[in-house]
N, C-alpha and C positions, 0 to 999 in steps of 0.2 A: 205498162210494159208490153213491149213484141212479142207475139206469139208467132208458132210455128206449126202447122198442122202437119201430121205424116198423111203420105198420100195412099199409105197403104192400108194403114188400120185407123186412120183420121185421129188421131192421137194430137194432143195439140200440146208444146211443151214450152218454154220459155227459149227465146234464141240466147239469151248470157248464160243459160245453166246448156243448153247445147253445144255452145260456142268451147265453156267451162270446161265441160265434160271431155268434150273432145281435144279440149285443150291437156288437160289433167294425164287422159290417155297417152297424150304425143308425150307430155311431158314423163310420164311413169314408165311407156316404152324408150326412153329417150336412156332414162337412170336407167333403166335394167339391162339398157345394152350395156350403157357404159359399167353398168358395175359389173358384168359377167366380162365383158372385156379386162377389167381392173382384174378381177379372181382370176380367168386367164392368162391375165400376163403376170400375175402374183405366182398364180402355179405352174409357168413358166420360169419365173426367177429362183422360185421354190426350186425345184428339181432341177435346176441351171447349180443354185446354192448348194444341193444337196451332193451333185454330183460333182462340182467343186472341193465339196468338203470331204467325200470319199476320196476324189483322188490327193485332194493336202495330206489325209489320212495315211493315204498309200504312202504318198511320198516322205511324208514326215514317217511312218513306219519303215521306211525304205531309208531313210538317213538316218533313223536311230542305228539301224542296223551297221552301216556304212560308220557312221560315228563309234559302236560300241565295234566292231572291229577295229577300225584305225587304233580307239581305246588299247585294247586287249594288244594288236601291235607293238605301241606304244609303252603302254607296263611292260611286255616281256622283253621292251628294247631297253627298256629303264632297271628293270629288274635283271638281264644282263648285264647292265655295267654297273649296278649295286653290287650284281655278286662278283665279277670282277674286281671291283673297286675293293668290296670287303675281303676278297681272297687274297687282293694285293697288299693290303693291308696287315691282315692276321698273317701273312707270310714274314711281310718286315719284322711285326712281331715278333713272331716266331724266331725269328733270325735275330734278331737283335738280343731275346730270351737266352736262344741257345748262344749267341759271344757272351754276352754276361756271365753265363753259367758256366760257361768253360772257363771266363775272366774268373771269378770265382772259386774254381775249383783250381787254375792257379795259385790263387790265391793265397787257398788253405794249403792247399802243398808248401808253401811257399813259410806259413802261418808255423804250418806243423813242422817242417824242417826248424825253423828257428826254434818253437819251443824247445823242440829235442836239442838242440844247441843250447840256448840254455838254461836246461834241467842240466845237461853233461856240464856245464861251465858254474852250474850253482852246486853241483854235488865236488867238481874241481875245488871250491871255493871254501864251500865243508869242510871239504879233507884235510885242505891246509889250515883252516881257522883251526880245526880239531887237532891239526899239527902244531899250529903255534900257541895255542892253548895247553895243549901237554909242555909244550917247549917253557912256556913262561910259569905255567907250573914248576917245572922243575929247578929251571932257575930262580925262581920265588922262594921255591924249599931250597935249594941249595943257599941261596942268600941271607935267608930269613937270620940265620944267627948274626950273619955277619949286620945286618940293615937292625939285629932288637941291640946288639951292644953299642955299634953307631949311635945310634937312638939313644941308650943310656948312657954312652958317654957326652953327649950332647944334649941331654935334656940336665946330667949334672954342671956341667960347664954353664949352661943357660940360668942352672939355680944356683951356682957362685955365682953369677954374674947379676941375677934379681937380686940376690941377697944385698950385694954390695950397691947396689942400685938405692933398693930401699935403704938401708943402713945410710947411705949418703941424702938422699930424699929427707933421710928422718930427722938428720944432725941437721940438714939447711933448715928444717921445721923445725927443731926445736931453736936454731939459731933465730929464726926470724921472729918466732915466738917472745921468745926475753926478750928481741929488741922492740918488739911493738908492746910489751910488759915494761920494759925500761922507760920507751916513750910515753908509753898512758900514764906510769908514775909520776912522769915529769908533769904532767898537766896538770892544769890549776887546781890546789885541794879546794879551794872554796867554791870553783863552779860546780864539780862532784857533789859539796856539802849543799851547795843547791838545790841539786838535780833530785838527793836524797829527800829534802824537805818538801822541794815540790810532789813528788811522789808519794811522800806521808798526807800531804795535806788533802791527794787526787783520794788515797786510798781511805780515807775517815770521811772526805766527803759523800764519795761512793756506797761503803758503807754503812750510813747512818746520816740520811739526807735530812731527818730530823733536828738531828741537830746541829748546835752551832760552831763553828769551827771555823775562830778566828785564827786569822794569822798576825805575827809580831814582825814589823816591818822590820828592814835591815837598818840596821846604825839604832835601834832601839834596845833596852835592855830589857832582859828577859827570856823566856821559851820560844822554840821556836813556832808554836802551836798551842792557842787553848780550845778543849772540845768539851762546850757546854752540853749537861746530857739531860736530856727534856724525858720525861716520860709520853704513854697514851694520852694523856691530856694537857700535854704539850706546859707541861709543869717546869722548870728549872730543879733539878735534882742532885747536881753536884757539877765538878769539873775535875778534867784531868790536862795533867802540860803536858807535853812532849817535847823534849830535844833529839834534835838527831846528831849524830858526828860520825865522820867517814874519814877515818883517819888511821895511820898502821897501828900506831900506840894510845892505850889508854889512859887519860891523863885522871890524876887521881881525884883533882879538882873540881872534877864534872859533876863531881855526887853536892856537894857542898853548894856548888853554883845553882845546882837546880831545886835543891832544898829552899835554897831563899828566893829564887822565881816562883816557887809553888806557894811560899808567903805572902809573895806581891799579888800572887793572881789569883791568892785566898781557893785556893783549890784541894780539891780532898787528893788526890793521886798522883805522882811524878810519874813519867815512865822516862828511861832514857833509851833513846833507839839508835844504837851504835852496830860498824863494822865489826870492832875489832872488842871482844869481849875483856873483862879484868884478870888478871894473873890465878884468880883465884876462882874462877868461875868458867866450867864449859859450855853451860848452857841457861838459858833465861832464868833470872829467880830475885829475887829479891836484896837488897843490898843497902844498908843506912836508911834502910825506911824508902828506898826511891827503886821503883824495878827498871830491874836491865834487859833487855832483848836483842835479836838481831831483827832487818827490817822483815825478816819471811817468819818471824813470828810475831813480829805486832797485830797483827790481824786478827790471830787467836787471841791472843793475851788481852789486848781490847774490848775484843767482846765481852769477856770472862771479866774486864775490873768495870764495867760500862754497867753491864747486870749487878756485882755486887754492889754499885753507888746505889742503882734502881731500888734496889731489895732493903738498902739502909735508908733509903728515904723514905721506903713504904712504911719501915720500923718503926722510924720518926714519926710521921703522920698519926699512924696508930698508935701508937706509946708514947706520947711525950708525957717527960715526966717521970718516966721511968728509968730512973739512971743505972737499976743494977742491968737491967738487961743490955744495956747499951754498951757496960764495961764490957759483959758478956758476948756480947756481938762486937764489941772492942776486939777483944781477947780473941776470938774464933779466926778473926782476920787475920791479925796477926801470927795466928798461929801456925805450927808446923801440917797443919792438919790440911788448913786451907790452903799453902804455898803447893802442897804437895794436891793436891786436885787439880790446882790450877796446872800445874808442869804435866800431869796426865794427861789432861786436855788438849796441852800444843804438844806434845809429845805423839802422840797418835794423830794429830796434824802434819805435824812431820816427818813420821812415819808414811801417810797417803804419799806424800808430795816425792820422798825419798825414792820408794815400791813404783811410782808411774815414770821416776828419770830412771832407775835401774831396767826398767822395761823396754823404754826407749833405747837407751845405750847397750841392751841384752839385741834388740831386733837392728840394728846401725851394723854390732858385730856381725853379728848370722849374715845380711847383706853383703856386707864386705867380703867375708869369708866363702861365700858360693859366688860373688864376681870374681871373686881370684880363682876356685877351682874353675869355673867357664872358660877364662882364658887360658887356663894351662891347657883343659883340653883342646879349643880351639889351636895353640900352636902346635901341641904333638902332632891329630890332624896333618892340620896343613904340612908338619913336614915328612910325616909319613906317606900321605900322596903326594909331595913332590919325589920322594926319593922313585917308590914306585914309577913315576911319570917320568923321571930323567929313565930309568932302564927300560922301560919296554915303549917309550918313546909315543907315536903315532897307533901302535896299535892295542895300547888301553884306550879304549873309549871312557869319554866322562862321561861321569856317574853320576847320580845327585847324591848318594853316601857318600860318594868319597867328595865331594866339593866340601870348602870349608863354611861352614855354620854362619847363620848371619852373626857378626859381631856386634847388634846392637842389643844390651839390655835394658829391658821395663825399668823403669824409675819406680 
């Protein structure tokens, strides 16, 4: 490597690190101009900036200023014609308030004058009502005698005239009556004698489901009914015949005919169940050994000979062989002792039956008789507010008293 000697102190150093060094110098004064230049023109632009931004400062302080005046202008120019505006407004108001209120107080002038009008035209109104109220009053009393004998003379005219009414009513009822008696007379006796046996035969079946209760076909001789009587253990215990007839007269033959059907049908009991009872007899009882009834005591009487067969067969059962007792319980049947139990029995049967139609026929009258007071008073009524309403005309008001009653009654 080159060497370089100094000529002053003979120092001898390398020419690349002289060269370097000198190089390094140029180059480090090179940067330190340039960067003090750089800091110079930075602290030129610094303070160019700064003083720019004071005077933005300024000037933007200088326009707020400028702005908040214009502002403050501006609102009090604004705020001028609000309150204008609102003055003009709450004036209308005001004004439109005060006509209304004067409309109004028209108004009630207007309101109150008519009331007092009319209160004067309703107290007008009073005086005459209170005047024609006296006035009909007194014509009311002045009339009254004349309007109650009116009244009685005409509710007795009305009751000759019901009277003859019913009385005529009564004759065509009773005329119509016999002829629908006449007519059903005429009808067939043997579909009746029918109607009766089927009816016997409905009512022993009913009953006494137990037992048996043949029927004798028509065009056969004999009863027209025999009722086998079975005991609890469905035993055979006796029997009884029934004839029925429904005829006006009793034919004397019927005891005799039915005596020898109750021979054919070997049966312990006749009964005969007839309309029309014998000359000799008013009510059920016994007759030639064969009892007589009507058909609304078979029922009883039935029972009552159905139990004695029961009782004689239980006899039987248990006694046979014993003939005095048998005469004796012969005898007892037959006797006046037993007829007369038996008649106590349907007797207080028909006694019930009698006591529940007289009940009936007692509450049918009472009915009848409060429909007919209804309607008397219904017509009096009515024609006592008509008379009243023919004289004082338009100015009775109706009334719901004096309107007539509804005319229908409860069933």
């Amino acid at each position: 490597m080159d060497k370089i000697k100094c000529p002053n102190c003979a120092h001898k150093f390398d020419v690349e690190e002289a060269l370097s060094g000198k190089l390094e110098a140029q180059f480090k004064a090179e940067y330190e101009r340039k960067v003090s230049e750089q800091a110079a023109k930075f602290n030129a632009e610094r303070q160019a900036f700064a003083k720019e931004t004071e005077a933005f400062e300024q000037k933007k302080e200088k326009e707020n200023e400028l702005f908040q005046e214009r502002l403050a202008k501006h609102i009090e120019k604004e705020k001028e014609v609000i309150q204008k505006s609102t003055q003009e407004f709450f004036e209308q108001q005001l004004k439109a308030l005060t006509e209304e209120n004067e409309k109004k107080k028209t108004e009630n002038r207007e309101l109150k004058a008519a009331e007092i009008s009319l209160l004067k035209r309703e107290n007008e109104l009073k005086e005459k009502a209170e005047e024609m109220q006296l006035y009909l009053d007194k014509k009311m009393l002045e009339q009254q005698t004349v309007l109650e004998e009116k009244g009685r003379a005409k509710e007795r005219e009305l009751n000759v005239l019901r009277e003859k009414e019913y009385q005529k009513k009564l004759d065509d009822q009773k005329k119509l009556i016999d002829e629908m008696k006449r007519k059903a007379e005429q009808g067939s006796m043997q579909m009746q004698g029918e109607i009766q046996e089927l009816a016997l035969e409905d009512l022993l079946t009913t009953s006494y489901p137990f037992d048996d209760i043949a029927e004798v076909g028509k065009g056969t001789r004999g009863a027209d009914c025999v009722q086998t009587v079975r005991n609890a253990m469905q035993q055979p215990c006796g029997k009884i015949v029934y004839e029925s007839k429904r005829t006006k007269n009793f034919a004397g033959d019927w005891i005799d005919k039915l005596k020898q059907d109750q021979i054919t049908a070997k049966a312990d009991i006749a009964v005969l169940v007839t309309e029309t009872m014998p000359s000799d007899m008013e009510r059920f009882g016994e007759k030639d050994g064969v009892w007589i009834c009507g058909f609304h005591e078979v029922k009883s009487l039935s029972f009552v000979l159905r139990e004695m067969i029961l009782k004689t067969h239980s006899v039987k059962s248990s006694q046979e062989n014993k003939g005095d007792k048998m005469e004796l319980l012969y005898s007892y049947l037959t006797s006046n002792e037993f007829v007369q139990n038996i008649q106590r029995i349907v007797e207080n049967y028909d006694g019930m039956i009698n006591q529940l139609n007289s009940e009936k026929k007692a509450m049918l009258k009472i009915w009848a008789q409060r429909e007919k007071s209804i309607w008397v008073v219904q017509e009096n009524i009515s024609s006592l507010f008509g008379s009243i309403k023919g004289i004082a005309g338009n100015a009775l008001s109706t009334s719901n008293v004096l309107e007539l009653p509804d005319t229908r009654v409860d069933e």
